[in-house]
PDB file of the backbone (N, CA, C, O) and the ligand in Angstrom, with CONECT records:
HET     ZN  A 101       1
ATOM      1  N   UNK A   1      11.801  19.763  -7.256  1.00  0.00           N
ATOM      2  CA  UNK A   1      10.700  19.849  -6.291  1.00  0.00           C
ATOM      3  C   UNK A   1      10.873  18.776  -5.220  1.00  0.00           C
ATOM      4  O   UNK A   1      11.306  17.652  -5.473  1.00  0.00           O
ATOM      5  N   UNK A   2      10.435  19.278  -3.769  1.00  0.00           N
ATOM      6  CA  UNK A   2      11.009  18.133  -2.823  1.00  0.00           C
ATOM      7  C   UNK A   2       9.511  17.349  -3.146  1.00  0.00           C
ATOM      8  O   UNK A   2       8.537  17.922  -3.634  1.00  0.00           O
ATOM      9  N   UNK A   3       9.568  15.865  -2.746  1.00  0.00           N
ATOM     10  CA  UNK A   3       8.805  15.017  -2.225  1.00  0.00           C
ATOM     11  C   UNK A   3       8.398  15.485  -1.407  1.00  0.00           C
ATOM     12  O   UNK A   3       9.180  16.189  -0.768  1.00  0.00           O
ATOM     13  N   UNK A   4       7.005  15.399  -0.937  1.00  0.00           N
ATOM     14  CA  UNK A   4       5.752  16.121  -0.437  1.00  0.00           C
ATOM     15  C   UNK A   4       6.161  14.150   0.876  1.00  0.00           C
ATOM     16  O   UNK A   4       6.421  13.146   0.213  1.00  0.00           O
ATOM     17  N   UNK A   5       6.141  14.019   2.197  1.00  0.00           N
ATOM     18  CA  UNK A   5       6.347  12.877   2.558  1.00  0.00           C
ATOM     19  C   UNK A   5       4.665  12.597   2.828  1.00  0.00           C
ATOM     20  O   UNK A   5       3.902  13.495   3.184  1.00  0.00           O
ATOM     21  N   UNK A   6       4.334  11.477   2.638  1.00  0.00           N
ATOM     22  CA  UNK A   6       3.046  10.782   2.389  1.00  0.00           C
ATOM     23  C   UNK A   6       2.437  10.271   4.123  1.00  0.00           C
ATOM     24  O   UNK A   6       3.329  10.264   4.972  1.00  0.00           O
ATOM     25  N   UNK A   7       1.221   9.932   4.537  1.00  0.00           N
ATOM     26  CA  UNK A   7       1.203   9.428   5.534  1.00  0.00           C
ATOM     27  C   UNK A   7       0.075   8.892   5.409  1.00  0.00           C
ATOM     28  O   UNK A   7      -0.929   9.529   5.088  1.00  0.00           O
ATOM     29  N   UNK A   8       0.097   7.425   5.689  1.00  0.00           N
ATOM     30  CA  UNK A   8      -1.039   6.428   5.915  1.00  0.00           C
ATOM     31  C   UNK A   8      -2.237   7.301   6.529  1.00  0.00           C
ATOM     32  O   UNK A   8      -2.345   8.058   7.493  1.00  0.00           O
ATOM     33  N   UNK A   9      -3.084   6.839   5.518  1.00  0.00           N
ATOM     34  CA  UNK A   9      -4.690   7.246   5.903  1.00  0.00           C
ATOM     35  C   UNK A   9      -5.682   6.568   6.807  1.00  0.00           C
ATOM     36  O   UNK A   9      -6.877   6.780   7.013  1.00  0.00           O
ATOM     37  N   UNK A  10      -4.788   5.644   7.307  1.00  0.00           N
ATOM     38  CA  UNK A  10      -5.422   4.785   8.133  1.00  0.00           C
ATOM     39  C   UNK A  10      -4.737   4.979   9.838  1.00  0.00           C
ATOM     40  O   UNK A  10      -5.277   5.359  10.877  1.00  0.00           O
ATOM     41  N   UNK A  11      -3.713   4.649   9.618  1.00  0.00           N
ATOM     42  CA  UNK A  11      -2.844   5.064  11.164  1.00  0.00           C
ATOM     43  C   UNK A  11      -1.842   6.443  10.882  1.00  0.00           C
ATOM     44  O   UNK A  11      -0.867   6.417  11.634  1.00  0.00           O
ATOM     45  N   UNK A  12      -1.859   7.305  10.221  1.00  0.00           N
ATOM     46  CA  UNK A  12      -1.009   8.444  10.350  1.00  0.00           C
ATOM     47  C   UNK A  12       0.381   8.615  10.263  1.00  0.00           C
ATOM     48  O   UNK A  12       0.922   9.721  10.241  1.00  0.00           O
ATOM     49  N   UNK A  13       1.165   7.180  10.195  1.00  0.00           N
ATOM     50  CA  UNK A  13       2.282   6.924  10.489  1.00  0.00           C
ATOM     51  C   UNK A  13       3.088   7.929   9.047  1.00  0.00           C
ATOM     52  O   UNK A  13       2.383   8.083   8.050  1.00  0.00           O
ATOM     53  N   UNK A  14       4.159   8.389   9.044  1.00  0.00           N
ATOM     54  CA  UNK A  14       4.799   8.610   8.210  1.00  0.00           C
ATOM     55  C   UNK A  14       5.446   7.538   6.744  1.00  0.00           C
ATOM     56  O   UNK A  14       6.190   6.568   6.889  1.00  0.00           O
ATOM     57  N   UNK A  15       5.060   7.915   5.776  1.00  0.00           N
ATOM     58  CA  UNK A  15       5.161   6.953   4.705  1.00  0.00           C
ATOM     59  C   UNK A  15       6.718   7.894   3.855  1.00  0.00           C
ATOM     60  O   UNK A  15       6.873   8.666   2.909  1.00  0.00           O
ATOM     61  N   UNK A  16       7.437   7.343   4.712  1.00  0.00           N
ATOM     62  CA  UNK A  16       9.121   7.779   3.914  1.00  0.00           C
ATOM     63  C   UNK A  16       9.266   6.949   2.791  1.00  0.00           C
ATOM     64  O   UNK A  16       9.480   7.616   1.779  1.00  0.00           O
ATOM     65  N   UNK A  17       9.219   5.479   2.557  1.00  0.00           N
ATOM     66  CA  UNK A  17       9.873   5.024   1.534  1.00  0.00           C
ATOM     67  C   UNK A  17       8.725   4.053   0.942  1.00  0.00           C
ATOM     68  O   UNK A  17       7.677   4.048   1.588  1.00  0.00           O
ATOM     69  N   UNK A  18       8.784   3.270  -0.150  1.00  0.00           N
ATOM     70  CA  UNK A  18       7.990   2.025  -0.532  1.00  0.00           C
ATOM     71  C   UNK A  18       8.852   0.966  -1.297  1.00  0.00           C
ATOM     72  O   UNK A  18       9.685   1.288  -2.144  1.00  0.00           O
ATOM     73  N   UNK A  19       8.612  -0.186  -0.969  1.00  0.00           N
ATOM     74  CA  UNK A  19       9.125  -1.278  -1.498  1.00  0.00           C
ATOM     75  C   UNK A  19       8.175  -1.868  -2.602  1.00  0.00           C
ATOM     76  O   UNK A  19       6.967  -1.730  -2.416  1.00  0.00           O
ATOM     77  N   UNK A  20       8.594  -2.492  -3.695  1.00  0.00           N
ATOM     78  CA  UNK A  20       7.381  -3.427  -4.662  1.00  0.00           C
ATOM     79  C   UNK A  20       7.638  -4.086  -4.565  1.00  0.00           C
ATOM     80  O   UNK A  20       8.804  -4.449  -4.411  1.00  0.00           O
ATOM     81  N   UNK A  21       6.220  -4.962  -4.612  1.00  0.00           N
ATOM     82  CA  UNK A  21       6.098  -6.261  -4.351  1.00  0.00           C
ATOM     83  C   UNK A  21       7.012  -7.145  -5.019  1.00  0.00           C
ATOM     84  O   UNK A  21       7.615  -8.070  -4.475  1.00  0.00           O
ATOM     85  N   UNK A  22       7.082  -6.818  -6.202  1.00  0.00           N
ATOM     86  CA  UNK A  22       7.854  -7.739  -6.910  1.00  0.00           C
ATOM     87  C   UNK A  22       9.515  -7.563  -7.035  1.00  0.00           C
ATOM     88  O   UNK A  22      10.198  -8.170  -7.860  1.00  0.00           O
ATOM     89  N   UNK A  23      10.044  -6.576  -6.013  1.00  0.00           N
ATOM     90  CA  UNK A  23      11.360  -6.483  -5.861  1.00  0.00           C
ATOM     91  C   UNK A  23      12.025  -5.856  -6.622  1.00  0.00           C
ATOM     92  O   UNK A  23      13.241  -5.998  -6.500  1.00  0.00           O
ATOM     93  N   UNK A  24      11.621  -5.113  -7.481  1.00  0.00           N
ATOM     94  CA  UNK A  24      12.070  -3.783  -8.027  1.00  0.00           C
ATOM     95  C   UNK A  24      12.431  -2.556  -7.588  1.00  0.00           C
ATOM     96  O   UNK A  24      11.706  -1.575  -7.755  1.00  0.00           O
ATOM     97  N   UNK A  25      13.503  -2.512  -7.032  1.00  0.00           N
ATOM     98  CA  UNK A  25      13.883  -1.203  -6.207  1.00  0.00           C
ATOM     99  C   UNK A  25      13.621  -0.057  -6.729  1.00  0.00           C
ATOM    100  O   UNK A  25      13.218   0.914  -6.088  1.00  0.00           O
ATOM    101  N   UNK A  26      13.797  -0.080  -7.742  1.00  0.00           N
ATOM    102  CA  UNK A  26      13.127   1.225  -8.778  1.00  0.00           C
ATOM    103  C   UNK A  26      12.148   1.738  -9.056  1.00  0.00           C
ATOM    104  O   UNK A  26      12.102   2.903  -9.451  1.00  0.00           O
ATOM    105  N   UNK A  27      10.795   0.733  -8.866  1.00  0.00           N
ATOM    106  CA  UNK A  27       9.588   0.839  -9.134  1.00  0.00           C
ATOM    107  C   UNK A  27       9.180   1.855  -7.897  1.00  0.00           C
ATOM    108  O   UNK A  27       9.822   1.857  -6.847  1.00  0.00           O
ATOM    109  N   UNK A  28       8.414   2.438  -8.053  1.00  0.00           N
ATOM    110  CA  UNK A  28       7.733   3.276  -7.229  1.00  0.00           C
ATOM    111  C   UNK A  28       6.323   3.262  -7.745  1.00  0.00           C
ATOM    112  O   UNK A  28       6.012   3.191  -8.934  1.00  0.00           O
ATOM    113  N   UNK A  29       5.198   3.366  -6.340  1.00  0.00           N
ATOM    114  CA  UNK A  29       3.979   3.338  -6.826  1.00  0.00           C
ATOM    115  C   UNK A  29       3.510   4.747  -7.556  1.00  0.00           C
ATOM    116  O   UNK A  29       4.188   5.761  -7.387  1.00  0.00           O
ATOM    117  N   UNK A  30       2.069   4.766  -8.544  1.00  0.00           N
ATOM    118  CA  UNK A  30       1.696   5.658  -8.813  1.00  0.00           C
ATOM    119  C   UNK A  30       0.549   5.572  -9.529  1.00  0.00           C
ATOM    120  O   UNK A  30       0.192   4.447  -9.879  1.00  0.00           O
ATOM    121  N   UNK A  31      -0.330   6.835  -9.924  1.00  0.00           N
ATOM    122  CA  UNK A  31      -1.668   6.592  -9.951  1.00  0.00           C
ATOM    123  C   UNK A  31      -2.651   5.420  -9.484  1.00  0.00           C
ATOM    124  O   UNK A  31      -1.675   5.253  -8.753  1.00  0.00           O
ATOM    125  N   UNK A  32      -3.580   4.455  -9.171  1.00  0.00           N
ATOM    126  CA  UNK A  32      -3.850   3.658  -8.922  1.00  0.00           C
ATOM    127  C   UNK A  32      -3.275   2.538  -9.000  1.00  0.00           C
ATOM    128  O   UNK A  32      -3.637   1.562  -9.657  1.00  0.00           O
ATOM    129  N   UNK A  33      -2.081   2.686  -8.124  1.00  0.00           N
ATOM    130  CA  UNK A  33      -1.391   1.694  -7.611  1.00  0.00           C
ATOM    131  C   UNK A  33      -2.051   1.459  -6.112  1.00  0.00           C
ATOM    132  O   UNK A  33      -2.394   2.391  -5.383  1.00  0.00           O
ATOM    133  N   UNK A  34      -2.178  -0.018  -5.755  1.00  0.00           N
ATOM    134  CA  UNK A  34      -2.363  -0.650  -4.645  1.00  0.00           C
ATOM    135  C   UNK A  34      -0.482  -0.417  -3.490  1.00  0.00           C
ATOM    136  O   UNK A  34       0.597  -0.679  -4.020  1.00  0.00           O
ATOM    137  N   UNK A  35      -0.567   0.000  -2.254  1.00  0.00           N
ATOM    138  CA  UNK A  35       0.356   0.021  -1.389  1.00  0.00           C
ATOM    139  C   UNK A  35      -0.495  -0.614  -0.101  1.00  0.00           C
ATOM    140  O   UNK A  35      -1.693  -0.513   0.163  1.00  0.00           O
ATOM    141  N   UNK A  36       0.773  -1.432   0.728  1.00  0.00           N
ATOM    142  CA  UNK A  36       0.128  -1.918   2.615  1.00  0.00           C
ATOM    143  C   UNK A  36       0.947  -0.710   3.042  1.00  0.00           C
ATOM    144  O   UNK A  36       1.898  -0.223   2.431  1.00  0.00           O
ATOM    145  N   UNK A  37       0.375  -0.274   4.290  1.00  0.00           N
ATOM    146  CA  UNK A  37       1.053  -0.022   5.070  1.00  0.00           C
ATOM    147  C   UNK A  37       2.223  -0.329   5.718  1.00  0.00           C
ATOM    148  O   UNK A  37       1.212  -0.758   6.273  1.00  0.00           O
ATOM    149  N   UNK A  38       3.222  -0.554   6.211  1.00  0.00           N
ATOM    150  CA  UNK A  38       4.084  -0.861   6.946  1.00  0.00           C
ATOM    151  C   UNK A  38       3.892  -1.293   8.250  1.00  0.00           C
ATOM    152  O   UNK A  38       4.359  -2.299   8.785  1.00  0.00           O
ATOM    153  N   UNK A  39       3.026  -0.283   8.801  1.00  0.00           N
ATOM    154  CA  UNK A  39       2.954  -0.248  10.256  1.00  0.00           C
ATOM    155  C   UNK A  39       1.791  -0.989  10.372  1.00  0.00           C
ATOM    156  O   UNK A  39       1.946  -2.134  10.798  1.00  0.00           O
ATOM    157  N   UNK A  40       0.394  -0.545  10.040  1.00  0.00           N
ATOM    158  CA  UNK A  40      -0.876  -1.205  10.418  1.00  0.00           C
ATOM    159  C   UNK A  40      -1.401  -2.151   9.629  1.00  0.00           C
ATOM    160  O   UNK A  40      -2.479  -2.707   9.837  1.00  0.00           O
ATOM    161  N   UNK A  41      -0.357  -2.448   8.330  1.00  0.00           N
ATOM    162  CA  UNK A  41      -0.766  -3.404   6.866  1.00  0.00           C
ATOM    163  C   UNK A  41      -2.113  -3.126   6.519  1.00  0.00           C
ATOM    164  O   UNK A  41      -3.012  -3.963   6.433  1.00  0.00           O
ATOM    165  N   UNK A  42      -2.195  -2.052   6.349  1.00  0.00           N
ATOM    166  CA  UNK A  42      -4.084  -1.559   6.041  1.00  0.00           C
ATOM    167  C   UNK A  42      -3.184  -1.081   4.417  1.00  0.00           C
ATOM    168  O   UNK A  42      -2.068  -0.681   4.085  1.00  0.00           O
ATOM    169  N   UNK A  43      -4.651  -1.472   3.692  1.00  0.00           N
ATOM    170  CA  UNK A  43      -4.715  -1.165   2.327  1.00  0.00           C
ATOM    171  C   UNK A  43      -4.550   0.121   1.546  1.00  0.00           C
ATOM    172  O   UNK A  43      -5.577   0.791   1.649  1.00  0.00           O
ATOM    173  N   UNK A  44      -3.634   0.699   0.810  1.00  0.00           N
ATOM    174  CA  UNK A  44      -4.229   2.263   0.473  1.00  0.00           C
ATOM    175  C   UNK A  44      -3.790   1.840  -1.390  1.00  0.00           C
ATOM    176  O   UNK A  44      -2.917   1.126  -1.884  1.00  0.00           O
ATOM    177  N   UNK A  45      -5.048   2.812  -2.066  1.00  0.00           N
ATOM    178  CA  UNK A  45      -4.381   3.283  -3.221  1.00  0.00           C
ATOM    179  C   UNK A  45      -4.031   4.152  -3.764  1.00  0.00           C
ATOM    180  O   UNK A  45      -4.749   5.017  -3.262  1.00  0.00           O
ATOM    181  N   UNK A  46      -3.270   4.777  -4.655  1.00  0.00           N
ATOM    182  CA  UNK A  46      -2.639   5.856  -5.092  1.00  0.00           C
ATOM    183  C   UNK A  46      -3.821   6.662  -5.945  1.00  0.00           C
ATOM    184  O   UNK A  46      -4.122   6.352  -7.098  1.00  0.00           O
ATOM    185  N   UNK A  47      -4.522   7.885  -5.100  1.00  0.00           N
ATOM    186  CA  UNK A  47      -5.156   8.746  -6.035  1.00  0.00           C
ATOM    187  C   UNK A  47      -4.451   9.445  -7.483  1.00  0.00           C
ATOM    188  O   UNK A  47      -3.236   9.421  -7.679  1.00  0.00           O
ATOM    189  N   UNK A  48      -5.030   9.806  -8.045  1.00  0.00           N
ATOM    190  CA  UNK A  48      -4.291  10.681  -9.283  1.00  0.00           C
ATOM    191  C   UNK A  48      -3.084  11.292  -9.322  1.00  0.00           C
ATOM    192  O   UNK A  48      -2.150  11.037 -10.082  1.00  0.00           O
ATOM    193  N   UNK A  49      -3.175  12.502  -8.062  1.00  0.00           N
ATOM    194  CA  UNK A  49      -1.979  13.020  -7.330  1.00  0.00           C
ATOM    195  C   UNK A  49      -1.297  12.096  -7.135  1.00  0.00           C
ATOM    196  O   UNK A  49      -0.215  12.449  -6.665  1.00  0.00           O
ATOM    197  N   UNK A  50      -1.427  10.669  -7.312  1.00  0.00           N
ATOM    198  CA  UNK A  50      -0.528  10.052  -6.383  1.00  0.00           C
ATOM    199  C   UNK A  50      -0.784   9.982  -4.833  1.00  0.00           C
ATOM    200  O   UNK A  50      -0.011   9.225  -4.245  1.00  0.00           O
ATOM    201  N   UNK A  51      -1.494  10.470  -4.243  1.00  0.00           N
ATOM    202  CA  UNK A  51      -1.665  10.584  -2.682  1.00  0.00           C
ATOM    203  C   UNK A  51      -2.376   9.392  -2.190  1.00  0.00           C
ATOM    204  O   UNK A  51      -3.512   9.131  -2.586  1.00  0.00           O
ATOM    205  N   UNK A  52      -1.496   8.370  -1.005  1.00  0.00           N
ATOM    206  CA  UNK A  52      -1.951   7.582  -0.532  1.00  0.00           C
ATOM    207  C   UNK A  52      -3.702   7.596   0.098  1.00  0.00           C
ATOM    208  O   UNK A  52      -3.878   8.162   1.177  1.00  0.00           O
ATOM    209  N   UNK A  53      -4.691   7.083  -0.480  1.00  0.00           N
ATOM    210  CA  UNK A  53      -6.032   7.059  -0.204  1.00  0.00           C
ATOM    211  C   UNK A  53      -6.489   5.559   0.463  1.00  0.00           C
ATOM    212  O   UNK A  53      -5.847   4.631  -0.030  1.00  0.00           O
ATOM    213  N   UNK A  54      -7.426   5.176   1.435  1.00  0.00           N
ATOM    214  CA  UNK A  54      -7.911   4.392   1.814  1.00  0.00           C
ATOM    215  C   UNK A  54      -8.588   3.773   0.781  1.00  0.00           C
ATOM    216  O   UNK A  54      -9.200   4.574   0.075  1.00  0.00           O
ATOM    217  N   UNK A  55      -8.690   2.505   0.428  1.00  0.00           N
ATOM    218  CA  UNK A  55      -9.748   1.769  -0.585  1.00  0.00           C
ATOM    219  C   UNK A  55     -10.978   1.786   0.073  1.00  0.00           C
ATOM    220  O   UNK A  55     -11.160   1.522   1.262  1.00  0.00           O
ATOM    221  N   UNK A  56     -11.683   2.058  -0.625  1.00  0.00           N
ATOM    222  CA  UNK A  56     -13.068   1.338  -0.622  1.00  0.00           C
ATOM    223  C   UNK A  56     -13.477   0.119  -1.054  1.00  0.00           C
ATOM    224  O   UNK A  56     -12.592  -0.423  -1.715  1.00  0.00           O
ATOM    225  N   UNK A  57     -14.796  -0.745  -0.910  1.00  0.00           N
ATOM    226  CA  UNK A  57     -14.999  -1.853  -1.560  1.00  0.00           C
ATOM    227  C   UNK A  57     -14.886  -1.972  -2.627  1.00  0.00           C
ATOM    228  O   UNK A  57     -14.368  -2.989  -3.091  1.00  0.00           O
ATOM    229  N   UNK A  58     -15.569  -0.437  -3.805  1.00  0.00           N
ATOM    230  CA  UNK A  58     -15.500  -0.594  -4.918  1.00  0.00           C
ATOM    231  C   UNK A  58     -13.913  -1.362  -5.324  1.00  0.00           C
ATOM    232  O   UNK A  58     -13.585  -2.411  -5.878  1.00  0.00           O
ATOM    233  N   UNK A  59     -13.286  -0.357  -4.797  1.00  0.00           N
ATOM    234  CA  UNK A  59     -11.530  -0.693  -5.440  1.00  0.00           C
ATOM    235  C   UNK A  59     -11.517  -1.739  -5.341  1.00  0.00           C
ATOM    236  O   UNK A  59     -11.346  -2.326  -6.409  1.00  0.00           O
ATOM    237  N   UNK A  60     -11.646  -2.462  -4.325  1.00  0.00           N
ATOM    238  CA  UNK A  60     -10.916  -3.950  -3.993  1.00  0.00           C
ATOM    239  C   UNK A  60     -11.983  -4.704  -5.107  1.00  0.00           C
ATOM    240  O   UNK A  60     -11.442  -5.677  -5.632  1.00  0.00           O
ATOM    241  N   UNK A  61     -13.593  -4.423  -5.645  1.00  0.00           N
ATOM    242  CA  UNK A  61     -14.091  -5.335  -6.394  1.00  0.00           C
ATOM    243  C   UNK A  61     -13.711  -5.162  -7.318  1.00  0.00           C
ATOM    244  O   UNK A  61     -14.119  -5.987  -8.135  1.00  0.00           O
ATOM    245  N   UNK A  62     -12.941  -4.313  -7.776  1.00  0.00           N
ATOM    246  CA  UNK A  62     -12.234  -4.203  -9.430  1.00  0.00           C
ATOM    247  C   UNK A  62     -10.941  -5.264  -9.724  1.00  0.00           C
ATOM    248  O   UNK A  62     -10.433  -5.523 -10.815  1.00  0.00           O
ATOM    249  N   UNK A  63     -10.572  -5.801  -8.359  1.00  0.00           N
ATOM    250  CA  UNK A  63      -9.359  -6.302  -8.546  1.00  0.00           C
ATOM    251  C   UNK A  63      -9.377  -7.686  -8.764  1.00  0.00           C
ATOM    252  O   UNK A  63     -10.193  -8.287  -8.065  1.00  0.00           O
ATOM    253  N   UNK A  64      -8.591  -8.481  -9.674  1.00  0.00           N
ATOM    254  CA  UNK A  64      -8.812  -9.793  -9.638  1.00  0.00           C
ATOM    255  C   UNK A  64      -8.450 -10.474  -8.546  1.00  0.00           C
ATOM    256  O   UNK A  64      -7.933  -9.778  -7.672  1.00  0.00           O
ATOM    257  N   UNK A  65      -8.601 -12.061  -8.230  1.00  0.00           N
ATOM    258  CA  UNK A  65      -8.707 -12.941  -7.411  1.00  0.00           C
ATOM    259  C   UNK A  65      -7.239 -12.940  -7.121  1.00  0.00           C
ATOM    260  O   UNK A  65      -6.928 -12.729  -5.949  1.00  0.00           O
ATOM    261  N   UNK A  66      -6.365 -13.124  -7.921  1.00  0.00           N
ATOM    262  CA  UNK A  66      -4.926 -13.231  -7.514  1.00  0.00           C
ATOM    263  C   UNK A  66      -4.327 -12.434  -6.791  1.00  0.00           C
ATOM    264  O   UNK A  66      -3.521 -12.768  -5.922  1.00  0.00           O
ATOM    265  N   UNK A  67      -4.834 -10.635  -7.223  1.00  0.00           N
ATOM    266  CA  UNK A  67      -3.940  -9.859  -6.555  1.00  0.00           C
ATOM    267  C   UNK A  67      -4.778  -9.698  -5.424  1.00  0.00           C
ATOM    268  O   UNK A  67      -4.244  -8.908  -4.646  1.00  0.00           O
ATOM    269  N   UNK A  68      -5.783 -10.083  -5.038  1.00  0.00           N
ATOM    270  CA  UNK A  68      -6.609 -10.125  -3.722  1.00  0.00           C
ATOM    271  C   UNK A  68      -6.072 -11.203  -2.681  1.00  0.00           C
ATOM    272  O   UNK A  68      -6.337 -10.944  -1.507  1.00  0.00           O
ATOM    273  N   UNK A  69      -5.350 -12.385  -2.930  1.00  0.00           N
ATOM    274  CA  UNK A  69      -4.452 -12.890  -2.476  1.00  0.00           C
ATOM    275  C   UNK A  69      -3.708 -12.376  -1.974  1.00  0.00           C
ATOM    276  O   UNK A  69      -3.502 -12.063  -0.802  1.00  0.00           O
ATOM    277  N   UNK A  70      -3.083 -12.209  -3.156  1.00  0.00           N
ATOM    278  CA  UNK A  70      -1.446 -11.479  -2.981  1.00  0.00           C
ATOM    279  C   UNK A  70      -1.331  -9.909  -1.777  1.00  0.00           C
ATOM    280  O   UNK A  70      -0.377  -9.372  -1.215  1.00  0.00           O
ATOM    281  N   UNK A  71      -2.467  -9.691  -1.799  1.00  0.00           N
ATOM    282  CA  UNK A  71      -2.729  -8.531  -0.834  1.00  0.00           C
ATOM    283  C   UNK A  71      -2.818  -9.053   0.218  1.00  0.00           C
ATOM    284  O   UNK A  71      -2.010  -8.691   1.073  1.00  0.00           O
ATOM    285  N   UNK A  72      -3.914 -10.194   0.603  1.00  0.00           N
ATOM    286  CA  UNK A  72      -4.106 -10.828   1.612  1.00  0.00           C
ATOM    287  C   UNK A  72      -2.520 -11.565   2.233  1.00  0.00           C
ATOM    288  O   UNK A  72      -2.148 -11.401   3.394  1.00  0.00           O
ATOM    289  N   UNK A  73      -1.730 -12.380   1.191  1.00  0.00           N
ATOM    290  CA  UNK A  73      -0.525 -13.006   1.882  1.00  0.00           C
ATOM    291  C   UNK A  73       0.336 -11.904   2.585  1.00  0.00           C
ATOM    292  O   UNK A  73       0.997 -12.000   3.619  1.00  0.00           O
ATOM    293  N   UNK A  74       0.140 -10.739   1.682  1.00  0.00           N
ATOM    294  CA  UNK A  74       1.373  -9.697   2.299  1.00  0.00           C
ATOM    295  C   UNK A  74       1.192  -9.135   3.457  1.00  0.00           C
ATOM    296  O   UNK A  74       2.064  -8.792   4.256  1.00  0.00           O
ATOM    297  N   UNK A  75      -0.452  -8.994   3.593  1.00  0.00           N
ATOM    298  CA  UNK A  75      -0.953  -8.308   5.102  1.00  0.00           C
ATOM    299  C   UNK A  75      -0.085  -9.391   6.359  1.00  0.00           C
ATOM    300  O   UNK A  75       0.733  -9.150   7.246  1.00  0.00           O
ATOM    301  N   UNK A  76      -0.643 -10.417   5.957  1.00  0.00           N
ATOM    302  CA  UNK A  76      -1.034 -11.896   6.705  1.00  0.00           C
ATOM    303  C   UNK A  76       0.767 -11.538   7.473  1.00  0.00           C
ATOM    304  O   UNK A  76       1.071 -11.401   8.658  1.00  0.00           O
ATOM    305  N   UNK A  77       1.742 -11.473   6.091  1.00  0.00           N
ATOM    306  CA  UNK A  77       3.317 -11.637   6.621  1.00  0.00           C
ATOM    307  C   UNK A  77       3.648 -10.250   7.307  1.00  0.00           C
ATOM    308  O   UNK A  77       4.460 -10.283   8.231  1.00  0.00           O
ATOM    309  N   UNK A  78       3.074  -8.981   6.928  1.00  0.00           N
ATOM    310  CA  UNK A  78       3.590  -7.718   7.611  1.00  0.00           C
ATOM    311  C   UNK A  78       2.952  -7.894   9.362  1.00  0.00           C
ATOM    312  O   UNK A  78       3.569  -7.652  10.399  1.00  0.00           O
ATOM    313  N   UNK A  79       1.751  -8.316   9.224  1.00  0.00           N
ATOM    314  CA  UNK A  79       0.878  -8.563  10.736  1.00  0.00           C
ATOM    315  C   UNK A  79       2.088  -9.897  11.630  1.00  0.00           C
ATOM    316  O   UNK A  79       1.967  -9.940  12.854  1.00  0.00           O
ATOM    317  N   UNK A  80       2.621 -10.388  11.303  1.00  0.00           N
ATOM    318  CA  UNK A  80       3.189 -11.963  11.762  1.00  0.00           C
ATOM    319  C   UNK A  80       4.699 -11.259  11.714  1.00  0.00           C
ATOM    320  O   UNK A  80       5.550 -11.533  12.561  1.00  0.00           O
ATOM    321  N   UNK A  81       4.892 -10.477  10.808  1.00  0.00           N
ATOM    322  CA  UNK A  81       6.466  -9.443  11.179  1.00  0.00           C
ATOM    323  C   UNK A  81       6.450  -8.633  12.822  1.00  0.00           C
ATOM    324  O   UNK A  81       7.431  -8.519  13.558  1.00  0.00           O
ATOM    325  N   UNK A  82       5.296  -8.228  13.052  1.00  0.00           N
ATOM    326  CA  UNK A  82       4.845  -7.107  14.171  1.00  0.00           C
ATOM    327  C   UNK A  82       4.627  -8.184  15.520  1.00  0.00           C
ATOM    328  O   UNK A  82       4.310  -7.627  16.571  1.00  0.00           O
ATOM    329  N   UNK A  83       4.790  -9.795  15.552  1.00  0.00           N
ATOM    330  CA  UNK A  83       4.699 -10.373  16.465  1.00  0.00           C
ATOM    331  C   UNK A  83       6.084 -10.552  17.279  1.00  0.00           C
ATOM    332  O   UNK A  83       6.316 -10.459  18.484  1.00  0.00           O
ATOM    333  N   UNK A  84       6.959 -10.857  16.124  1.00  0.00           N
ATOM    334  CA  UNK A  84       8.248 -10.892  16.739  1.00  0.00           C
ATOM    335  C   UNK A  84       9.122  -9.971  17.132  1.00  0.00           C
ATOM    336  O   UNK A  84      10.187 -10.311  17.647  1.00  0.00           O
TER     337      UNK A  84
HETATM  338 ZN    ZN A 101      -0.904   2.666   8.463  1.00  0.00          ZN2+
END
């Protein structure tokens, strides 16, 4: 079955590939997995399907303090990538 290609729910952009955070080339997101964008570093999580979804507050209050960071540092570096 082909890959269905995904597209940010926030800016539309085409979502071809994903990287993990933690550098696992292998890893791929799925079910309520947290993904940034690439392009607009806006937040999405993985519905059931798997289909990139916009968070809501709820989502983000489920999440602990660290990976709310860790979300925050990655935006902070993808936004500061888009300067240069
Ligand atoms: Zn986007």
């Amino acid at each position: 079955m082909e890959k269905q290609i995904d597209h940010c729910p926030h800016c539309d952009e085409r979502l071809g590939a994903s990287t993990c955070i933690d550098s696992n080339p292998k890893l791929q997101p799925g079910p309520g997995d947290l993904s940034l964008c690439y392009y607009c570093s806006e937040i999405m999580i993985h519905d059931e399907d798997n289909n990139p979804r916009k968070v809501v507050k709820e989502d983000l209050e489920e999440l602990d303090e660290e990976t709310l960071e860790l979300l925050s540092t990655a935006q902070d570096q993808l936004r500061s990538n888009d300067e240069d």
